[in-house]
DOFIPA-600768 format. One line per field, with one value per residue: x, y, z of N, C-alpha, C in turn; residue in three letters; residue number from 0. Coordinates in steps of 0.001 Angstrom, whole numbers, plus 500000, padded with zeros to 6 digits. Layout:
n.xx c(X	...)
n.yy c(Y	...)
n.zz c(Z	...)
ca.xx c(X	...)
ca.yy c(Y	...)
ca.zz c(Z	...)
c.xx c(X	...)
c.yy c(Y	...)
c.zz c(Z	...)
type c(ALA	...)
seq c(NUM	...)
! end
This chain:
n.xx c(158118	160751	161124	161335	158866	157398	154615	154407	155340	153748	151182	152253	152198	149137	148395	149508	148537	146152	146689	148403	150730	152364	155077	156483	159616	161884	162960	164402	163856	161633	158732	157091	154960	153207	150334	150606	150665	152599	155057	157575	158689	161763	162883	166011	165899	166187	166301	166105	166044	163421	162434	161388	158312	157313	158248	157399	154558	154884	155836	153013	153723	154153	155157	157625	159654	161949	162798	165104	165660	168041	171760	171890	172965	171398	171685	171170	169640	167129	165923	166789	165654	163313	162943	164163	161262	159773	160565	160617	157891	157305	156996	158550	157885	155750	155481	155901	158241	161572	163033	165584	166373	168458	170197	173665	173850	171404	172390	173845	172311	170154	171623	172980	170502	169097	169700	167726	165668	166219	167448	166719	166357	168794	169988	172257	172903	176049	177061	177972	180060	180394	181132	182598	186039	188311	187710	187358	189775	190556	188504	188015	185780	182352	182590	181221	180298	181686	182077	179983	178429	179073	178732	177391	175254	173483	175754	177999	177848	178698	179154	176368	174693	175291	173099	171676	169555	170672	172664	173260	175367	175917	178033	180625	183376	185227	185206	187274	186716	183657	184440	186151	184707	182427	184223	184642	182454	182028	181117	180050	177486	177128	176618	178503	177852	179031	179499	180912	182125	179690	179670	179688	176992	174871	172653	171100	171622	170930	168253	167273	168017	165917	165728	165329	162730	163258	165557	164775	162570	164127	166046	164101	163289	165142	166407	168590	170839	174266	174364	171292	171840	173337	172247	170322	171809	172563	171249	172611	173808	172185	171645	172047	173215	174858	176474	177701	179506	181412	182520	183455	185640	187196	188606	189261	191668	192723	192163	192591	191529	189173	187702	187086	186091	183674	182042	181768	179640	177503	176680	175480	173499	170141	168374	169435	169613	168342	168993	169955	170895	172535	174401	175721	176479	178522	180097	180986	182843	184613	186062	187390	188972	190848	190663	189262	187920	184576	183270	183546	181856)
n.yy c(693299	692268	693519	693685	693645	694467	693819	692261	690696	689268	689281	687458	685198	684813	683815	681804	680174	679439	678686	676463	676013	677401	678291	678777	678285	678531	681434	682587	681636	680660	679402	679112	678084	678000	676322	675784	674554	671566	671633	672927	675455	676344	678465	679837	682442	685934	688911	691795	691103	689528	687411	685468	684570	686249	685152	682444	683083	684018	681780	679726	678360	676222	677512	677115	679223	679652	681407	683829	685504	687328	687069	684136	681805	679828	677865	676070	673785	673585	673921	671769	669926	670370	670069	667532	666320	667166	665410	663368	662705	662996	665385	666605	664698	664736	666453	667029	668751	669431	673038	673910	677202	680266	682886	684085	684116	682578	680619	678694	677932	676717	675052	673344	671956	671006	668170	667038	666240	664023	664064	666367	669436	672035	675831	677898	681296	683183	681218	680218	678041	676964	677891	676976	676838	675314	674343	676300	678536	680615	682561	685585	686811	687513	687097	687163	684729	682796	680958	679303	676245	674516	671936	668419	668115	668684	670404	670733	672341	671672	669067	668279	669014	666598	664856	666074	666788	668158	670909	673914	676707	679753	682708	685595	685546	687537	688790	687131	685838	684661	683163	681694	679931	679391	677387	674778	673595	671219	668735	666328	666867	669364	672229	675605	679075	682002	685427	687783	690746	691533	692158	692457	692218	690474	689076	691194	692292	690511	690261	693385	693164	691603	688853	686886	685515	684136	682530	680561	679397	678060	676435	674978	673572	672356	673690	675465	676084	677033	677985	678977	681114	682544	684272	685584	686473	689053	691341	692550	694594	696613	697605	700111	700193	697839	698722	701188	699980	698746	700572	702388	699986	699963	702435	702698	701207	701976	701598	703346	703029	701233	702154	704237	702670	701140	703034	705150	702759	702647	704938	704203	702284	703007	702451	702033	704416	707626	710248	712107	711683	709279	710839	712228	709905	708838	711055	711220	709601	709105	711653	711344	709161	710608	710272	711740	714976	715654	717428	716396	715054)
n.zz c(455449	457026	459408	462763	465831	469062	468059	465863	466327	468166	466867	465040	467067	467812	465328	464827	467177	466294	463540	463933	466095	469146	471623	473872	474613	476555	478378	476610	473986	471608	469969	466507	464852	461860	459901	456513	453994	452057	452102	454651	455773	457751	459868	461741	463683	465320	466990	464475	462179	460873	458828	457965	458076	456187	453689	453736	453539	450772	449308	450178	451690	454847	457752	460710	462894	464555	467420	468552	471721	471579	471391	471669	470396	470213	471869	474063	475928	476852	473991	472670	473609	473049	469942	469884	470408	468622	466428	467328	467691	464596	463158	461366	459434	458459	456358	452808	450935	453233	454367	456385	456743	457478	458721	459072	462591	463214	460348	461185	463164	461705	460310	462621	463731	461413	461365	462691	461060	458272	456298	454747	453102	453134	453301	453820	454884	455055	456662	460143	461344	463546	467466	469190	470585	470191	468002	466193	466618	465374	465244	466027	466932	468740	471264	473525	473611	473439	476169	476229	476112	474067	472805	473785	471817	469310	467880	466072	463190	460462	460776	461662	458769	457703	457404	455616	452719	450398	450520	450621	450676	451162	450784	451432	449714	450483	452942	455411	458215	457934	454888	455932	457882	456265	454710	456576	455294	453574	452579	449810	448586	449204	447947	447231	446936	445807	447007	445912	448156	449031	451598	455542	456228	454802	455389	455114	452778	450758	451136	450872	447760	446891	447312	448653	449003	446047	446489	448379	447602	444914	446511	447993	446001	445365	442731	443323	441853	440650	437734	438178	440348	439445	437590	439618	441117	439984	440274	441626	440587	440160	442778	445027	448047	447371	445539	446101	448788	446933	445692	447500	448684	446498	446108	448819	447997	446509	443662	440956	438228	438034	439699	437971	435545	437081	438325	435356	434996	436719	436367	433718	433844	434647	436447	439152	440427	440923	438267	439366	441804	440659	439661	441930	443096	441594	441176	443151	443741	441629	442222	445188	444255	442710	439927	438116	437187	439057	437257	434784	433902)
ca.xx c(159150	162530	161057	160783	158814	156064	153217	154379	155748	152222	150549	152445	151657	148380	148239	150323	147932	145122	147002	149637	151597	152952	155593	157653	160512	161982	163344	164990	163731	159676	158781	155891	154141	151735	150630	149820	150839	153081	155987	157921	160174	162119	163856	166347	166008	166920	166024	165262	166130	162645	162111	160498	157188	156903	158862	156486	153645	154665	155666	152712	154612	153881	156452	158070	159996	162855	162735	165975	166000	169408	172473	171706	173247	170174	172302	170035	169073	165209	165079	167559	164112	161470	163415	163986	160297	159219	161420	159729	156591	157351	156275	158791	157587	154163	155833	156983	159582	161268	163846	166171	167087	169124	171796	174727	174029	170596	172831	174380	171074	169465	172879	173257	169521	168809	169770	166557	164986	166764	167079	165787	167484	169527	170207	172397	173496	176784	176985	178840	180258	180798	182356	184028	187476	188722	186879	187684	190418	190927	187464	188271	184341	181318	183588	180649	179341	182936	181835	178815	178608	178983	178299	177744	174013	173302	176694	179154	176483	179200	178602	174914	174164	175643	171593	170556	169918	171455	173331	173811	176242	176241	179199	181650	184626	186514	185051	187931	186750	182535	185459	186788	183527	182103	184819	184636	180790	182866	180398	179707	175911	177137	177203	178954	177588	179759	178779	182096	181811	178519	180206	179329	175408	174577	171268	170103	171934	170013	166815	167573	167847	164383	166326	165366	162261	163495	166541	164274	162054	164608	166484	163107	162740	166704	166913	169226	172628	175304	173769	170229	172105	174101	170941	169531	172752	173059	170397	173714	174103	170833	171066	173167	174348	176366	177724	178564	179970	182304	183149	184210	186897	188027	188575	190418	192297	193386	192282	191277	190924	188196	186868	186433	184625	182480	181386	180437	178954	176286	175951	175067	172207	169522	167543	169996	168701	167650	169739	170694	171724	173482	176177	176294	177114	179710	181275	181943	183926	185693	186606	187766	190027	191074	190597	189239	187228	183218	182673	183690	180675)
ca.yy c(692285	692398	694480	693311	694636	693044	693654	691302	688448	688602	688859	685844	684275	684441	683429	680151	679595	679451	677397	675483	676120	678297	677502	679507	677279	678792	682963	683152	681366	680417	678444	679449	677153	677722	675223	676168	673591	670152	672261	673924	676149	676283	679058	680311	684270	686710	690318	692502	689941	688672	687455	683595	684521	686250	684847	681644	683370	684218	680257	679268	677294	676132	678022	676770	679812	679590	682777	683886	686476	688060	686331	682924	681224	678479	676965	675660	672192	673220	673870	670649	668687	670933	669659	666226	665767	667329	664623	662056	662665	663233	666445	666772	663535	665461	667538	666667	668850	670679	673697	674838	678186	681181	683610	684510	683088	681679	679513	678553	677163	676115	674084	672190	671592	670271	666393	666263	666054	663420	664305	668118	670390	673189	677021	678255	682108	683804	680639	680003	676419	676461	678836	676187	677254	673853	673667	677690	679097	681606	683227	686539	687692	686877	687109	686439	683575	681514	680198	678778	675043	673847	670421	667560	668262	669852	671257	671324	672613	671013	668153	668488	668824	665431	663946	666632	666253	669355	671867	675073	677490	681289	683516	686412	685044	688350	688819	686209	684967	684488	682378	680150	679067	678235	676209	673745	672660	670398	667236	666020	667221	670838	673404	676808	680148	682974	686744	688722	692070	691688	692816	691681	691801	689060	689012	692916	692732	689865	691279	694570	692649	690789	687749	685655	684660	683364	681405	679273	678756	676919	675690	673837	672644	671755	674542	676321	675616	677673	679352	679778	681374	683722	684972	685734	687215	690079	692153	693315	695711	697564	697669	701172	699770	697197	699467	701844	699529	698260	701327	702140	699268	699861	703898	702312	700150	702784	700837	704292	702544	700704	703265	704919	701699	700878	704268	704989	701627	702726	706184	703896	701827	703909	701648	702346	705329	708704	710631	713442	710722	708655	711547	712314	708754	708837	712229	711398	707923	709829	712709	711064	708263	711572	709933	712709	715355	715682	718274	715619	714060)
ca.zz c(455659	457703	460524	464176	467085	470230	467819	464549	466872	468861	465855	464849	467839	467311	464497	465470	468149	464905	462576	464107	467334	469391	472716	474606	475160	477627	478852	475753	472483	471307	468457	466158	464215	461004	458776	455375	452490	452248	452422	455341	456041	459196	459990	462890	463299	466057	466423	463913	461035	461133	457558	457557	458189	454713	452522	453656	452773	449715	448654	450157	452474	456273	458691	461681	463302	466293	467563	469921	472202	471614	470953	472519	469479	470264	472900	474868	476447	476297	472819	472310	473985	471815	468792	469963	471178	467151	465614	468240	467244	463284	463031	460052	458287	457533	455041	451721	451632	454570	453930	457115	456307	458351	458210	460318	464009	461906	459806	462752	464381	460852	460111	463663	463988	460388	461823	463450	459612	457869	454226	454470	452498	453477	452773	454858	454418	455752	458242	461470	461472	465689	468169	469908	470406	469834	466173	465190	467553	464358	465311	466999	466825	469640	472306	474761	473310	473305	477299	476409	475973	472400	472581	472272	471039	468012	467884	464452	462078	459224	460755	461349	457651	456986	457011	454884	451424	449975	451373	449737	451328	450490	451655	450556	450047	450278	454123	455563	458685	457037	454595	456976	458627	455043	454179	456759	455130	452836	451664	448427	448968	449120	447059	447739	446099	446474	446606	446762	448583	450051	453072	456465	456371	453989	455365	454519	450902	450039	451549	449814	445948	446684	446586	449791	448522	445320	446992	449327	446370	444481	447309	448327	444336	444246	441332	443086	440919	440235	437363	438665	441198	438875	437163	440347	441907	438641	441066	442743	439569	440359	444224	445179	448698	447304	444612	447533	449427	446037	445492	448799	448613	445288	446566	449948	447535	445236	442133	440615	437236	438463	440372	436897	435108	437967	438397	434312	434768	436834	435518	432255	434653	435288	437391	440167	441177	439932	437247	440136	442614	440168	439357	443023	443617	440672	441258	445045	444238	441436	443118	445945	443662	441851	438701	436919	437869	439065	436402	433322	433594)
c.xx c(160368	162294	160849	160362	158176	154973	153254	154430	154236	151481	150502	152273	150095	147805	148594	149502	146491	145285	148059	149563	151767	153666	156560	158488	161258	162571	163544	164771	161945	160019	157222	155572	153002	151794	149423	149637	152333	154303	156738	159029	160563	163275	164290	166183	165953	166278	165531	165349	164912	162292	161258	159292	156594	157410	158133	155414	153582	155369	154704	153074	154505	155667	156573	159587	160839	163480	163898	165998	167048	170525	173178	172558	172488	171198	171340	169201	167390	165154	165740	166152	162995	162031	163500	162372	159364	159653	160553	158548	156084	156402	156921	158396	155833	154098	156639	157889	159616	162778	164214	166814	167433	170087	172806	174552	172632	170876	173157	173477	170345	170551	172744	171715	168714	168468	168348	165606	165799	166685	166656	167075	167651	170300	170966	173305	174689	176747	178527	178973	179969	181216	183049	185121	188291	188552	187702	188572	191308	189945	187670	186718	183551	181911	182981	180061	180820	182725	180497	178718	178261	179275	178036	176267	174098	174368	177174	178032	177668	178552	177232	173991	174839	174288	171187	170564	170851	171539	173544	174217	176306	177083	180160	182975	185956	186207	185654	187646	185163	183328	185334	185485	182885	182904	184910	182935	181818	182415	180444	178451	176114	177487	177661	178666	178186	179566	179927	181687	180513	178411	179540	177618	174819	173385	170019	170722	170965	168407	166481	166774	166287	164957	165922	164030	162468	164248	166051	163289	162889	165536	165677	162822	164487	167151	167949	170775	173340	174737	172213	170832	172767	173123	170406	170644	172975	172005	171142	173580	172863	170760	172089	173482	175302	176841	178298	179698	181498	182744	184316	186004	187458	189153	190057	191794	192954	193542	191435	190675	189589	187271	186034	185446	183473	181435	180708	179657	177667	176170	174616	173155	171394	168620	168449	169582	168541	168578	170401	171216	172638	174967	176478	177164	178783	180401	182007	183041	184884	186618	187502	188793	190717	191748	190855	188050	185475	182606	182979	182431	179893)
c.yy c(692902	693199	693234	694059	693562	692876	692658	690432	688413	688532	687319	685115	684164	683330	681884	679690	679175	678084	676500	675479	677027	678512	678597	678294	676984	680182	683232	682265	680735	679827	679013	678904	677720	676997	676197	676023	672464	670673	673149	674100	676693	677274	679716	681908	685012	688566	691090	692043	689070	688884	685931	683743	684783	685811	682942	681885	683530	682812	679663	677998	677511	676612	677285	677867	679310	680795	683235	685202	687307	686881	684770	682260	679577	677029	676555	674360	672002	672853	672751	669702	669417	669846	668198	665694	666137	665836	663246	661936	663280	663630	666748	665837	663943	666055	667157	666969	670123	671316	674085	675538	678857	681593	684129	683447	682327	680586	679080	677489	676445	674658	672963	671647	671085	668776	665908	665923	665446	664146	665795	668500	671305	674243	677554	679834	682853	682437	680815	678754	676122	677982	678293	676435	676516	673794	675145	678413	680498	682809	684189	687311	686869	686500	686420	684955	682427	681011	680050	677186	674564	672323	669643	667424	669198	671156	671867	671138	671904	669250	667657	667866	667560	664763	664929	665705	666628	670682	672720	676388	679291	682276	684449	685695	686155	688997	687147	685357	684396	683235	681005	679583	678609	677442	674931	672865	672349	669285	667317	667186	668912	671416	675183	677624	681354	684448	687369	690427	692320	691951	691891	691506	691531	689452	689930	692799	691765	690281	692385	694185	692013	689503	686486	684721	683763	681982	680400	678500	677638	676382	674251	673141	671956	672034	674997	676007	676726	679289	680008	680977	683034	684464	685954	687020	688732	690967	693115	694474	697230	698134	698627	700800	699046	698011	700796	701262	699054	699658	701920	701310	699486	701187	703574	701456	700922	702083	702007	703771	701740	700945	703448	703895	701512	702372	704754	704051	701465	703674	705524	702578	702525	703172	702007	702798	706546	709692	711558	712301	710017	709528	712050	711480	708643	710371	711805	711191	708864	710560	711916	709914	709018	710963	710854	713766	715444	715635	717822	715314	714266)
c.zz c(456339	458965	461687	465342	467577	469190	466766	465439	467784	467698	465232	465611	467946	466765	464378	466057	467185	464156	462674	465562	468041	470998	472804	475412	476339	477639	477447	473786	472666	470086	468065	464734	463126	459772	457429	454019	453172	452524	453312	455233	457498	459309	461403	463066	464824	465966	465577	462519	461117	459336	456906	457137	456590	453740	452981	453164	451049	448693	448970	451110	454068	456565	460078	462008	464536	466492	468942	469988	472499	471097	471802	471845	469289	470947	474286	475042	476549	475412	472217	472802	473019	470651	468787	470408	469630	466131	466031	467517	465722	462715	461660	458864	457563	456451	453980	451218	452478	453992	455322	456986	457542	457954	459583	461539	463502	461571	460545	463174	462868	460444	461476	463625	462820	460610	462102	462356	458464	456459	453839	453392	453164	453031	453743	454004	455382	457228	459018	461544	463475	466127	469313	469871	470124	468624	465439	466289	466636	464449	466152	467441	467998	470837	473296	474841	473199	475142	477044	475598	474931	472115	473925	471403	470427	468191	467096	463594	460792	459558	461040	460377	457005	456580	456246	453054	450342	450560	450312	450609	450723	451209	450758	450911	450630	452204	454969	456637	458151	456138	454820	457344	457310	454438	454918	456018	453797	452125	450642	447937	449448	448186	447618	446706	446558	446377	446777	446544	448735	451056	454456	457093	455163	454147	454908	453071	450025	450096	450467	448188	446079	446445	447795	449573	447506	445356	447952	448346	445694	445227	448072	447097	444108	442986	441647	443035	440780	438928	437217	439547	440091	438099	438670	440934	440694	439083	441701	441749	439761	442189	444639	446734	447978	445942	445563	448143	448356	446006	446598	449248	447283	445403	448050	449264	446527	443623	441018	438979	437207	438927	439177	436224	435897	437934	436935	434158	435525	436338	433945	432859	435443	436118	439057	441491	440175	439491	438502	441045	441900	439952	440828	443694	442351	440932	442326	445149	443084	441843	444416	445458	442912	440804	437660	437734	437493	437301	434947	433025	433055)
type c(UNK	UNK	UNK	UNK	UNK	UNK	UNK	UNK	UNK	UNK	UNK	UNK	UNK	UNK	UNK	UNK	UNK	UNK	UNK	UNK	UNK	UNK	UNK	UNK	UNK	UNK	UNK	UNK	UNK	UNK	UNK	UNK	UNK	UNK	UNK	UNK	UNK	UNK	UNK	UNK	UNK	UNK	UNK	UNK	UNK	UNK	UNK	UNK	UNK	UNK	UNK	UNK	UNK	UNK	UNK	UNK	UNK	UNK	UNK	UNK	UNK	UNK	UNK	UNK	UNK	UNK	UNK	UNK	UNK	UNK	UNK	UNK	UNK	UNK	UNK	UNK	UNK	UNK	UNK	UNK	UNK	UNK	UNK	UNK	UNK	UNK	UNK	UNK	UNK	UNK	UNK	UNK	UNK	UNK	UNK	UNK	UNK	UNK	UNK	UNK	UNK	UNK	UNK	UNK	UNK	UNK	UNK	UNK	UNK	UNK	UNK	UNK	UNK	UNK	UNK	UNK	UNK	UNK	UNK	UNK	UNK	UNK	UNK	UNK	UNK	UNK	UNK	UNK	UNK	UNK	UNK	UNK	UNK	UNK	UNK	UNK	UNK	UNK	UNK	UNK	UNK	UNK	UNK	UNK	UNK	UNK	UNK	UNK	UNK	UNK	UNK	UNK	UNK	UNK	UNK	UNK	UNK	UNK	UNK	UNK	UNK	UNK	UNK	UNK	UNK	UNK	UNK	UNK	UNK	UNK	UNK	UNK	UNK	UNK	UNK	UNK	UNK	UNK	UNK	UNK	UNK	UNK	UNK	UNK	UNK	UNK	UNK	UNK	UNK	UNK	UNK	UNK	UNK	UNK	UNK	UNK	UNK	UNK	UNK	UNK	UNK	UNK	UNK	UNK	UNK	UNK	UNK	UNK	UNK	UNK	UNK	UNK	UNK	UNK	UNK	UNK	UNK	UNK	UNK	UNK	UNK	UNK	UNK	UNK	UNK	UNK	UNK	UNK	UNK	UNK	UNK	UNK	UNK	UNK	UNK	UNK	UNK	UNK	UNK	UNK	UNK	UNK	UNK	UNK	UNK	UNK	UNK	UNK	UNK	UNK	UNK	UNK	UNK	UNK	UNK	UNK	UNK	UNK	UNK	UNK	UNK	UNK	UNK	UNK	UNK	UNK	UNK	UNK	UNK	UNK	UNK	UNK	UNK	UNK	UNK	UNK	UNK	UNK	UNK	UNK	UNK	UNK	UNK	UNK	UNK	UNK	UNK	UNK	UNK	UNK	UNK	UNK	UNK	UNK	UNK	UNK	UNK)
seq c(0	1	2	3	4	5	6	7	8	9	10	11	12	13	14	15	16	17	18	19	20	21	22	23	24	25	26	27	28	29	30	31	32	33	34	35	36	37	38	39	40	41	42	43	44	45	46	47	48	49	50	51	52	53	54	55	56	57	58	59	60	61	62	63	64	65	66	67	68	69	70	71	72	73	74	75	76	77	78	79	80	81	82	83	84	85	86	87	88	89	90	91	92	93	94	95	96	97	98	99	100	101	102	103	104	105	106	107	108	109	110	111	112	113	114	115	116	117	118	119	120	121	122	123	124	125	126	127	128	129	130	131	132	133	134	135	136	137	138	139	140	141	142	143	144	145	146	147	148	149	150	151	152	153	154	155	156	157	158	159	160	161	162	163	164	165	166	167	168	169	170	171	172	173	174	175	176	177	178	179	180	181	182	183	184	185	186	187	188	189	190	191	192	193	194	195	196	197	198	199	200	201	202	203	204	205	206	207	208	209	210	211	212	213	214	215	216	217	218	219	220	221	222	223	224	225	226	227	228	229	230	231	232	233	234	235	236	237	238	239	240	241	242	243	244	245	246	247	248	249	250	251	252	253	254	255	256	257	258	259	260	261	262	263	264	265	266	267	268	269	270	271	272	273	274	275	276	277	278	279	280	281	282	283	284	285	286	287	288	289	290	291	292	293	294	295	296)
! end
């Protein structure tokens, strides 16, 4: 899982060409099609974030892939006719239920392109509301992608997910502009789950915990609430990037008291990692918050 090269996506094309689909849309995005129960999952993905394919397999669940060749942000008047010519010929009404998931420029394309599936539900991780400069003129990021024509098809992914059924939003709140773009998804029919200090790749921390299959699981059952969610999210405690990465800011932040709990607080979780790494990882952040020294420990 999570790898991308030519030989998985031909594989998957293949394989598409077997049990479903499989369309090159046009230079820069393909669609890949396999059917394999009442349920799909539709996801946007990019580069080396290729993660649909299995985390379908392992629900059991028909995939529908939109595969972009770099950072298109699925702007594109072809794949605006693939999508309208699926909808035409209610390709989503086959499936009892459909999930559009993605992360980062993903959410982005899973968010605006939801509409075409009335009622779906929606997962969207670390999204991008727009990069219209008009909608987010706060967005200093994707520099190249602010001249490329953001509307009026499948544009404001907030407004997008107005036909879904449920929206569920996942974002660090403490990464400020990530923030801003999840606060305009604002409906009733949303829920916001918040991961703080998951830093700016959402998509590998969740990966990491083993957590992306579970969250499309009950995002496609409408389990996933608040405290399914907080069960699920208590994986962070075991996963030594993001206690790196916390530590890190607590260390830049000179909160050495915190330093010190966090730090006996994995020493005291051995699942982490392994007894000689764990005091390497706890001497460092000490030492370096000059708490107290290494050689306490």
């Amino acid at each position: 899982m999570f790898e991308q090269n030519s030989d998985q996506l031909a594989a998957l094309q293949i394989l598409s060409d077997e049990l479903g689909f499989f369309e090159a849309i046009d230079a820069q995005h393909r669609a890949f099609h396999v059917t394999a129960g009442d349920t799909l999952l539709v996801t946007f993905e990019s580069g080396a974030k290729l993660w649909g394919p299995d985390v379908a397999t392992a629900l059991d669940a028909s995939l529908l892939m939109i595969h972009a060749d770099g950072p298109t942000w699925f702007r594109s008047p072809d794949l605006f006719d693939f999508v309208d010519d699926l909808t035409d010929e209610g390709f989503f009404d086959d499936f009892d239920t459909v999930l559009f998931a993605g992360a980062g420029m993903g959410a982005y394309g899973a968010g605006a392109f939801c509409v075409a599936a009335p009622g779906a539900e929606v997962l969207l991780m670390q999204p991008i509301a727009t990069l219209e400069r008009a909608k987010v003129p706060w967005e200093v990021r994707n520099r190249k992608a602010w001249s490329l024509r953001w509307g009026p098809r499948y544009s404001y992914a907030p407004r997008s997910v107005q036909a879904a059924n449920h929206v569920t939003v996942i974002s660090d709140p403490t990464e400020t502009l990530d923030a801003m773009h999840a606060s305009l998804f604002q409906d009733d029919h949303t829920t916001h789950l918040r991961i703080p200090h998951a830093g700016p790749r959402v998509l590998t921390t969740l990966h990491g915990m083993n957590l992306l299959t579970p969250l499309c699981e009950a995002a496609m059952t409408g389990s996933l609430t608040r405290p399914t969610f907080a069960k699920l999210w208590r994986a962070r405690r075991d996963y030594r990037p993001y206690i790196k990465g916390l530590l890190k800011k607590l260390i830049k932040a000179d909160r050495r008291t915190l330093v010190r709990h966090l730090s006996r607080h994995t020493l005291a979780r051995k699942s982490v990692t392994g007894p000689a790494q764990e005091l390497d990882l706890v001497s460092e952040a000490l030492d370096k918050a000059k708490t107290v020294r290494a050689q306490r420990l």
